[in-house]
N, C-alpha and C positions, 0 to 999 in steps of 0.2 A: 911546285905547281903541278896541279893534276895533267894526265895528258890525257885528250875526248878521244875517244874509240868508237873507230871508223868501222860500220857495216855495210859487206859488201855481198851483191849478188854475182855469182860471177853465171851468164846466163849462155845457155845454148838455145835454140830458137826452136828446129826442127826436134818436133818431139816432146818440147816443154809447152810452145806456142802452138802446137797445132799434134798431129798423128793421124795416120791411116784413116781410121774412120771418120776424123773432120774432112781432111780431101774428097773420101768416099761421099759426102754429105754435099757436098761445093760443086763438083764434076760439069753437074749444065749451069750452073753460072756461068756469065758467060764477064765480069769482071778482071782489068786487068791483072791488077793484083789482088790473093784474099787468100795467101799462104800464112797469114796470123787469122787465130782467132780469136775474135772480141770476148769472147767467156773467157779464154784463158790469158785474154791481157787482162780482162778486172782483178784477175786471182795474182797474177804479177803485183799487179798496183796496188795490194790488199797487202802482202808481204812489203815492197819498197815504201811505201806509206808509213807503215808499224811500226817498220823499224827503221826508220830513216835513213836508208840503204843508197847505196849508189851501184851502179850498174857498172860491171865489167864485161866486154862480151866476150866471152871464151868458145864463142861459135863457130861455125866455117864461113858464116855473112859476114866475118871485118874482113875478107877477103872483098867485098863487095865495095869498098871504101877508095874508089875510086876513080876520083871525074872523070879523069880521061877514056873509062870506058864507061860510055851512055846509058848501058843497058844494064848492068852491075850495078850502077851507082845509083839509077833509077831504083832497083831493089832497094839499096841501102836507105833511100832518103824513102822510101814506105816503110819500111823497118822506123826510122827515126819519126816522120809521122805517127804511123800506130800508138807508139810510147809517149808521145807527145800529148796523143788525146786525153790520156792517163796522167797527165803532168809526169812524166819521168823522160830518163832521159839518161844516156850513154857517157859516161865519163871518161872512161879506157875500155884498151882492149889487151886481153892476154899477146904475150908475144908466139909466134909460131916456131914449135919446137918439133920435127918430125911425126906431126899430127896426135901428139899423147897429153891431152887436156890436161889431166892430173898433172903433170911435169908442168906443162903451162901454166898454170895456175898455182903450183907453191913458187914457181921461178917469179912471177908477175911479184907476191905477195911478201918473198926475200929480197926483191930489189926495193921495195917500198921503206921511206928511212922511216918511218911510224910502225913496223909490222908486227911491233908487237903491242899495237894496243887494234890490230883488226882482227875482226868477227867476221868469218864469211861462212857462204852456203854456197854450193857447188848445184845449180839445176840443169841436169844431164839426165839424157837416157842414153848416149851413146857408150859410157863408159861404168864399168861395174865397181863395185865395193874392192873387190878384189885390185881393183887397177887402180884406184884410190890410195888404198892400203900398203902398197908397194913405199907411198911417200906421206905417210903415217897420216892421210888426211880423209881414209875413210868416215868420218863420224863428222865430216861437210858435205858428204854428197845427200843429195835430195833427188831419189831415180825415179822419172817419168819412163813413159811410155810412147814408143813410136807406131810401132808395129800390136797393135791388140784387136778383141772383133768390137768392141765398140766404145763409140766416143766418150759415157760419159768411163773409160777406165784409161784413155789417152792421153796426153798431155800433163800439164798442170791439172790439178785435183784439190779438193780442199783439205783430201789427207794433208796433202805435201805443203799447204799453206800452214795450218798447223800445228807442222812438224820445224 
């Protein structure tokens, strides 16, 4: 019997969903939350659509995951709203390994008992090819942009959908 091969995003937030020049763009709003932005959740939704992907969050918000702090959790559940507008939606979260995504992220994908019928893509700007590479999974990172002078080269991009 055939085995279905599972696609996965494994997704960082800051920097994929938003960058420098979206905050610089947002600043006098004066909205609780608006650290995603809706251009770059359709580009999300564009990729987890196509390929019928499921969402991992390998971010520093599944720190955010939890009710007993109010204002954390708040975060999280606008995180969870956002993607929800999109029909998508969080299924796991990488496990926390001394802050090194790439290690997070093959450890997530070795402990899965199907891992090797998964396809995944890596959307990160915090971490390079180079630190990918260390755990042979350079050629899944998809590198956005945090820090650039302007929005349309920050975040998610249509290169990066794609790619």
């Amino acid at each position: 019997m055939e085995r279905k091969c599972r696609n996965i995003i494994f997704l960082d937030i800051d920097g994929v969903l938003n960058s420098l020049p979206y905050f610089e763009s947002i600043k006098d709003t004066d909205e609780t939350y608006n650290e995603i932005s809706d251009f770059h959740l359709k580009k999300l939704a564009e990729i987890y659509h196509t390929c019928n992907a499921e969402i991992v969050l390998s971010s520093t918000w599944r720190d955010l995951d939890d009710p007993s702090d109010k204002v954390c959790y708040q975060m999280y559940e606008y995180l969870l709203k956002s993607l929800a507008k999109y029909d998508m939606k969080i299924t796991s979260k990488t496990p926390m390994i001394h802050m090194n995504r790439p290690l997070e992220i093959i450890t997530w994908v070795n402990n899965q008992t199907d891992k090797e019928n998964i396809n995944f893509v890596s959307l990160d700007d915090d971490f390079s090819v180079k630190d990918y590479a260390q755990y042979k999974i350079a050629d899944k990172l998809i590198h956005t942009k945090f820090f650039c002078n302007d929005i349309s080269e920050g975040g998610l991009q249509q290169e990066h959908v794609d790619k």
